[in-house]
N, C-alpha and C positions, 0 to 999 in steps of 0.2 A: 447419441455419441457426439464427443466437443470436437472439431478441426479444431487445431490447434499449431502452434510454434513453441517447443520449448526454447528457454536460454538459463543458461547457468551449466558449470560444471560439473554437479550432479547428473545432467545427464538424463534429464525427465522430459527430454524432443523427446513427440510423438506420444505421451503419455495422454491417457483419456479420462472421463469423469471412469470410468469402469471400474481403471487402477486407482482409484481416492477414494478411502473409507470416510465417509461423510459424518461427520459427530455433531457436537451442538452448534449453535449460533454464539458465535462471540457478539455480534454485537448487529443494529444495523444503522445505515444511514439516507440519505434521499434517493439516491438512484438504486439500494439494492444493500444486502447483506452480507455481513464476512463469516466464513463458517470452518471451523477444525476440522480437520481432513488428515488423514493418514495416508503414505504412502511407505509400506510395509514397514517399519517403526519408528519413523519419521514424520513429526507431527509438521502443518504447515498451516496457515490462514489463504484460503480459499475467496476471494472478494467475488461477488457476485452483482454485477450491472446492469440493471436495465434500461437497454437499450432508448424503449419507449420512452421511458423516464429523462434519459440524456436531453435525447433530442426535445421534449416538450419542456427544459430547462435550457435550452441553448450551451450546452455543456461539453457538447459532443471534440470542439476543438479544443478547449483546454483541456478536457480526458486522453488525448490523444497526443496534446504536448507534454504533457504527467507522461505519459507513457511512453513515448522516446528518451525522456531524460532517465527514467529507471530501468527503461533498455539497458543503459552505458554505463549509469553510474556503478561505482563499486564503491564503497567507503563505509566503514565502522557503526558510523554513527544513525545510519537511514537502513530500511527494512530491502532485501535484498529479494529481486523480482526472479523466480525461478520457471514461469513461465507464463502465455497467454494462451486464452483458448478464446472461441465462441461458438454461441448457437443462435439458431433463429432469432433467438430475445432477448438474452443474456451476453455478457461479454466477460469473462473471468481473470482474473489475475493470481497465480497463484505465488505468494510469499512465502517468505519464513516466519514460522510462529515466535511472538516472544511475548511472552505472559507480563503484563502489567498495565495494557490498556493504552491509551492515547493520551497525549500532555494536554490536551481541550475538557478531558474528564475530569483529570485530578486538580486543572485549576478550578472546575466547576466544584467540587469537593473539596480544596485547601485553600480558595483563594480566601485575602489575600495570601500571596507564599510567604516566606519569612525569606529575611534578604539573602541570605547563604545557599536557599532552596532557588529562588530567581536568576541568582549569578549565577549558578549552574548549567543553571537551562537556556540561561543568555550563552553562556559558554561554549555550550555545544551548540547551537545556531551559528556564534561566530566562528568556529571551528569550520562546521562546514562549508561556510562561505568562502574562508579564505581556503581550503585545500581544492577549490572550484571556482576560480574565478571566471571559467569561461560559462558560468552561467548566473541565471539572476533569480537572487533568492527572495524571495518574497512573503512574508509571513502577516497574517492578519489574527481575525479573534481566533478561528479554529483550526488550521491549520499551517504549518512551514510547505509551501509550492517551491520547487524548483522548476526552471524555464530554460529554454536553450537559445 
C-alpha cells in the first residue's frame, strides 16, 4: 500500500496503488520508470523513483524542487501533477497521460528540426516563461526544469 497526498481537482487525495490499474511501461529513465495506469477510465502516467537511485545520483534536492514547482503550477502547456505517493523505495508521481512522448525523443528522431518545427517548440518554452516569471526556467540537452 502507497501513503500518499493527493492534489488536483479530480479528487484522487487518498487514492492508492490498489485503485490504479497498472498497464504497460511507457518509457523508463535513471532513477526509475513511467507506467499507464487506470483509474476507473481515466488513463494517467504513473512515474516511478527510486529512491536508492536519487540519492546515489545526488538528485534527491533538485527532485524535490521539480516537485514543489508542479505542486503549484497550473498551465497549458506542462503535464499536470495529480498526485504523490510513496513507499519504502519508490517515490510516485502520478500525471496526466498524453500520448506522444518527450521533446528529448523526437529531437533524437528528427533532429536536425526544420525551422517552423523549432520555432514552435521555442515558442512554447517562451510561453511558459513569460506566463511564470516568478520562476526560473531552465532547459538543457533533455529537459525544460522549472525552479522556484
Amino acid at each position: 500500500m502507497l501513503e500518499g497526498r493527493g492534489h488536483g481537482e479530480e479528487g484522487l487525495r487518498g487514492h492508492a496503488e490498489d485503485d490504479l490499474a497498472v498497464r504497460q511501461t511507457l518509457g523508463e529513465g535513471s532513477f526509475g520508470r513511467v507506467k499507464l495506469v487506470l483509474h476507473g477510465d481515466r488513463a494517467y502516467a504513473l512515474k516511478m523513483l527510486s529512491k536508492q537511485s536519487m540519492a546515489k545520483k545526488n538528485q534527491v534536492k533538485a527532485i524535490l524542487a521539480e516537485l514543489r514547482v508542479l505542486l503549484i503550477v497550473d498551465h497549458p502547456f506542462l503535464l499536470r501533477l495529480h498526485g504523490t505517493y510513496q513507499s519504502p523505495d519508490l517515490c510516485y508521481f502520478l500525471f496526466d497521460f498524453v500520448q506522444g512522448g518527450e521533446l528529448f525523443s523526437l529531437l533524437q528522431k528528427k533532429a536536425p528540426l526544420s525551422d517552423k518545427d523549432a520555432m514552435f517548440y521555442v515558442s512554447q518554452v517562451v510561453a511558459i516563461g513569460g506566463d511564470m516569471p516568478e520562476y526560473q526556467v531552465n532547459v538543457d540537452q533533455e529537459r525544460l526544469r522549472l525552479y522556484d
